[in-house]
C-alpha positions as CSV (number, residue, x, y, z in Angstrom):
1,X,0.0,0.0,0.0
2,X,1.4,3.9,-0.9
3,X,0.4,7.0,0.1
4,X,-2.4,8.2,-2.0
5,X,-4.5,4.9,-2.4
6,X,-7.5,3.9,-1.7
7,X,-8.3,1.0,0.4
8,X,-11.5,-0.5,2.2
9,X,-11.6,-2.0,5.6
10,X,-12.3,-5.4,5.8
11,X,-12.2,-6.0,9.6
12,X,-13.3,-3.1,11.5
13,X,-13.4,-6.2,15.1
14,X,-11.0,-3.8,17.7
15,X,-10.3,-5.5,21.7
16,X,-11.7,-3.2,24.3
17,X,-8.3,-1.7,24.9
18,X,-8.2,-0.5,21.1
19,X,-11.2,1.5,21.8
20,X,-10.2,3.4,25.1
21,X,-7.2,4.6,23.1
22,X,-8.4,5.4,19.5
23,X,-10.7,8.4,18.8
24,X,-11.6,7.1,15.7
25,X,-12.0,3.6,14.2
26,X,-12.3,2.5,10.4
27,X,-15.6,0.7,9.6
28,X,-15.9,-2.7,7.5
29,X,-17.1,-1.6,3.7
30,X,-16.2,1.9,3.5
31,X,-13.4,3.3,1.7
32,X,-10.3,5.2,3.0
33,X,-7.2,7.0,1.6
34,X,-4.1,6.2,2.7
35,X,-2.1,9.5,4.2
36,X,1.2,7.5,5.5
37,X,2.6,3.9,5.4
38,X,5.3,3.2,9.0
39,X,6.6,0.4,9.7
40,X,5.0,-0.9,13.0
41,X,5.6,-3.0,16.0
42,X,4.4,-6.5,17.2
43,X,5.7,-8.6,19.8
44,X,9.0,-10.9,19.3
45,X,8.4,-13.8,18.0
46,X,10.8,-16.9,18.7
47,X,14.5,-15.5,18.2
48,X,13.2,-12.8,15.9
49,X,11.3,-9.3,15.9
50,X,8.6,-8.8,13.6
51,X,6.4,-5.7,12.5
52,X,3.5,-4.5,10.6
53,X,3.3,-2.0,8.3
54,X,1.3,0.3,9.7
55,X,-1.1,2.8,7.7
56,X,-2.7,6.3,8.9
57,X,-5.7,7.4,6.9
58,X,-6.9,11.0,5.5
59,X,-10.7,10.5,6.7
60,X,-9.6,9.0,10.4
61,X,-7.4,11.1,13.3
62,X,-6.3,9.9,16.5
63,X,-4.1,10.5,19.4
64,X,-0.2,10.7,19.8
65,X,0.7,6.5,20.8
66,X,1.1,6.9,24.7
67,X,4.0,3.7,24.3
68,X,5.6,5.7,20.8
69,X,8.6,7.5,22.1
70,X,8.1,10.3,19.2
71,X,4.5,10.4,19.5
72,X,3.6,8.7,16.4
73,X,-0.2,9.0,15.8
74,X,-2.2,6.0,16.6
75,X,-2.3,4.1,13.2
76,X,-4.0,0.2,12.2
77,X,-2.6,-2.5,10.7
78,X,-2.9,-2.6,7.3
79,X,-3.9,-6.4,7.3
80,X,-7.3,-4.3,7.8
81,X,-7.7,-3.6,4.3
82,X,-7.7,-4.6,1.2
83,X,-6.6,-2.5,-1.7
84,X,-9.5,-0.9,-3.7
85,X,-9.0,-1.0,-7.5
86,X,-8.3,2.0,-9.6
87,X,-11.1,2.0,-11.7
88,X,-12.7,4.4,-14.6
89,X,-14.2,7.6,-12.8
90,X,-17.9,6.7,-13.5
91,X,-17.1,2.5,-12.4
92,X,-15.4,4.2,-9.3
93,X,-18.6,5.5,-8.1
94,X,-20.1,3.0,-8.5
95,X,-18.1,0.5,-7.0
96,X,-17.7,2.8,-3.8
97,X,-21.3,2.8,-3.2
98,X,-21.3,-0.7,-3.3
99,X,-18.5,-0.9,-0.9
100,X,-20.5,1.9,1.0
101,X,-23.6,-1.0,1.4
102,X,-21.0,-3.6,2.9
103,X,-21.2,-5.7,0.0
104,X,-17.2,-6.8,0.5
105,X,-16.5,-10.0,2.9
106,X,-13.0,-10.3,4.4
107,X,-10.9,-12.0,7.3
108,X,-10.0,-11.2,10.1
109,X,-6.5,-9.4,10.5
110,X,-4.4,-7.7,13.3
């Protein structure tokens, strides 16, 4: 995913601690831009670190991360979305009120 594109949410299912923290929260079905790509964090795994990437969005803001030294906005995974195609302007509508309706199925993701 780049900086620019348009994606859709495909598992909007946060823990309880996710939403004390986060101000705002990406819904399953609609579609977002993406405003920056980081490179996130996840637990060590068995002799290895590994990390997400990591995706802010234009249409959601949040908080500073109280556990980022630098204050990095609160961000999600972007195993939450799937990439929307680039289609012709008049299919695009189209296709993003169908997304609108919640006509996409996905899995579940970190």
């Amino acid at each position: 995913m780049v900086k620019g594109q348009k994606v859709v949410c495909i598992n909007d299912t946060f823990p309880q601690i996710i939403l004390a923290l986060y101000k705002q929260l990406p819904v399953k079905g609609q579609v977002y831009t993406v405003r920056e790509v980081f490179l996130g964090r996840e637990k060590i795994v068995r002799g290895g670190d590994s990390a997400t990437v990591g995706l802010l969005l234009e249409e959601l803001k949040n908080p500073p991360d109280p556990f980022h030294q630098g204050q990095q906005e609160l961000g999600f995974s972007s195993e939450r979305f799937a990439p929307l195609e680039e289609l012709p302007d008049e299919e695009a509508e189209s296709a993003a009120e169908e997304v609108g309706a919640g006509t996409l199925a996905g899995a579940w993701a970190n």
